[in-house]
N, C-alpha and C positions, 0 to 999 in steps of 0.2 A: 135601208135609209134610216129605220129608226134607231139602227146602233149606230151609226154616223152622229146624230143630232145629240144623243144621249152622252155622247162623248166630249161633245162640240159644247156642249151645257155647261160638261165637268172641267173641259180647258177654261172656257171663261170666268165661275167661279173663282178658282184659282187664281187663277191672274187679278180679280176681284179685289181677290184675300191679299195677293201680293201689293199692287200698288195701295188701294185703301187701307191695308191694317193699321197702319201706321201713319195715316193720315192726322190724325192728334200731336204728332212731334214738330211740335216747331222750330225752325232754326233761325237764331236768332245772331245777330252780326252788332260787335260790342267795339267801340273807337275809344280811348282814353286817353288823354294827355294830358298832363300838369306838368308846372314852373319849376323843374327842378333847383333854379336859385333862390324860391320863398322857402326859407330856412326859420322861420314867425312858428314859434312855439306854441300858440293859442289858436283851439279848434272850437272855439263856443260861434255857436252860427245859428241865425236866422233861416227856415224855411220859406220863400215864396213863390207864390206864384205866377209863372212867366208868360203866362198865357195872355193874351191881348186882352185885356181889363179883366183879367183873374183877379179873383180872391181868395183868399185865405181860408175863408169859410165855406168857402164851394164844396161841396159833397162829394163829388166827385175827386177834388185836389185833393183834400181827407182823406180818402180810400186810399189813392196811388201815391201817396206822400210814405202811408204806412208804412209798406213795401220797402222803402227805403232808408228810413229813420234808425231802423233797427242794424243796418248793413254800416251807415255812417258812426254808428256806437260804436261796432265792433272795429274799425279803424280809427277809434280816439275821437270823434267829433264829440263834442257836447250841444246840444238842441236850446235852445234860450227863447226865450217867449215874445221877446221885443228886439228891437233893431238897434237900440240904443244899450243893450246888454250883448250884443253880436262883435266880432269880431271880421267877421267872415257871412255875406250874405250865400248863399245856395239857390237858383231859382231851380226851381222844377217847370218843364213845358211838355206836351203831350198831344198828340193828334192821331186820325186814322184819315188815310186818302181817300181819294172816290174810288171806285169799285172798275177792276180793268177786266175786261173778258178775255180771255184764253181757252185754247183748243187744247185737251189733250189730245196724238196722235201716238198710236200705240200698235205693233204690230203684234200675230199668235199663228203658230201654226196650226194647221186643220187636219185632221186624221179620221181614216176613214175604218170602223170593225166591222173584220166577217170572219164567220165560223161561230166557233162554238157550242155548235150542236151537232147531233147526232143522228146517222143515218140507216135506215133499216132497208135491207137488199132482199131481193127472193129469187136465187139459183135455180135454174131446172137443166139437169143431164139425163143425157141418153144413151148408156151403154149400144156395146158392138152386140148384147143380147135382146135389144129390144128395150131394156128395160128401165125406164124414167124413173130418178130418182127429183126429191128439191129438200134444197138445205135455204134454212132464213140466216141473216148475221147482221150483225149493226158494225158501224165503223162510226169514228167518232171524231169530228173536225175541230184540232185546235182552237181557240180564238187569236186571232189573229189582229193584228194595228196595224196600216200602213199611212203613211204621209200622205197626204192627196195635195196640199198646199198653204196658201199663207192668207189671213185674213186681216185686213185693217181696220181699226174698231178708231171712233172718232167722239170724242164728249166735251159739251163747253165746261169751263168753270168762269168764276168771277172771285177776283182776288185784290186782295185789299196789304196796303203796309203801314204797320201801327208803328210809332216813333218817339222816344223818350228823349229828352236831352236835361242834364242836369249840369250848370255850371255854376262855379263858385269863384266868388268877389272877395279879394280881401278889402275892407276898410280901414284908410287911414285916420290916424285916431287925431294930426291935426288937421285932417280936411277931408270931413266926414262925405263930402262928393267926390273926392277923389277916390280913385279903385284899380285896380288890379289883377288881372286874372289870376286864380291860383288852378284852375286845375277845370277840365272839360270830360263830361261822360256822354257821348253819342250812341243811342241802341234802337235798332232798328229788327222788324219783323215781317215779312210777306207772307203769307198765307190764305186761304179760303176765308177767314172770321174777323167780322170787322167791329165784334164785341171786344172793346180796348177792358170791361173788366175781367174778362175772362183772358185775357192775354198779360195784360200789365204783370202777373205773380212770376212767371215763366220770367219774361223780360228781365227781371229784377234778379232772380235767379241766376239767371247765367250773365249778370255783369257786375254781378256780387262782388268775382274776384278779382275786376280790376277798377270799379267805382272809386272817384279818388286818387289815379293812381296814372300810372302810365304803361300802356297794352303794346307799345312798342309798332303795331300793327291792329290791323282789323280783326277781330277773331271772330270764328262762327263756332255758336255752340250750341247744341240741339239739346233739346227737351222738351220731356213730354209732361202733358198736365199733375200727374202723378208721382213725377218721379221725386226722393224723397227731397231732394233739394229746396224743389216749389213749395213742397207741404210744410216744410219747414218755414217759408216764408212767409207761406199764410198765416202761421200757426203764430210767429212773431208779429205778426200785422197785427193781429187781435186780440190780441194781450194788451 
């Protein structure tokens, strides 16, 4: 029974290894659409804040604005400090849900070792002379693994979906309330962490390629904290 358990240890580790290794990858599901008829040459645009009495100055809007400031450069936006030098307002909006409980259920087979050691015998013969001989000999038992059955292994989690939305307003230049949609970025993340700064760089990362733009479909795209994408994001963030 103790190589049964010892075994049963080494399936579960693994399995461990297998589902959690990779628990840090987030996947992340990116929506885009814009007005393929606003054909308006000028990308000079205000950033704000979309969040119900957001400001501008929020610390937190700061941080997650960075992320994206840099992304908007590199498809032609220009960033302007006032609304009245804007062409083109962008709000940025940003939340994390309440926390949903879930079960993982997960099946593993169970197997059972025997053998592997070795056995010492003592022969005794009696010749048609009378005469008793004994020979000693060891033999020696494979190890052996067999299937005994299947085990269901059950764990809660709690999960959380952090959610970006970035949409952009043209203004018109004779009726400065009048507006326009020019273009929508919807990015959404479910996961275990409901640390929105530790997720927002990811986010931003994988909706890089179609911020602005139109994705035709939903895309999901995984990444992990690390990979160089992200770091790259961060790395423009704080500059």
């Amino acid at each position: 029974m103790k190589s049964r358990s010892i075994w049963r240890t080494v399936v579960l580790i693994g399995l461990s290894l297998t589902l959690f290794g990779c628990a840090t990858r987030l996947s992340v599901q990116v929506s885009a659409i814009a007005d393929p008829a606003d054909s308006a040459a000028s990308t000079r645009y205000v950033l704000l804040n979309g969040n119900a009495e957001g400001q501008e100055n929020d610390l937190f809007f700061r941080e997650f604005s960075a992320y994206f400031i840099p992304i908007l450069e590199q498809k032609g936006y220009q960033k302007v400090a006032a609304r009245e030098q804007a062409d083109i307002e962008v709000f940025l909006r940003y939340a994390v849900s309440d926390g949903r409980v879930g079960i993982h259920t997960f099946a593993h087979p169970l197997y059972e070792t025997f053998g592997g050691n070795t056995i010492t015998f003592t022969e005794t013969k009696t010749d048609s002379g009378g005469v008793t001989t004994t020979t000693q000999g060891t033999v020696h038992v494979p190890l052996q693994t067999q299937y005994v059955g299947t085990v269901l292994e059950r764990s809660s989690y709690v999960e959380y979906t952090s959610s970006v939305a970035l949409e952009a307003y043209r203004i018109h230049a004779g009726d400065p309330k009048q507006h326009s949609v020019l273009w929508k970025t919807l990015i959404s993340s479910t996961s275990e962490s409901n640390d929105l700064r530790s997720v927002m760089p990811v986010m931003a990362a994988a909706a890089a390629p179609y911020l602005a733009s139109n994705s035709g479909a939903t895309k999901t795209v995984r990444l992990q904290p690390d990979d160089p994408k992200v770091l790259q994001i961060r790395q423009q963030a704080s500059q």
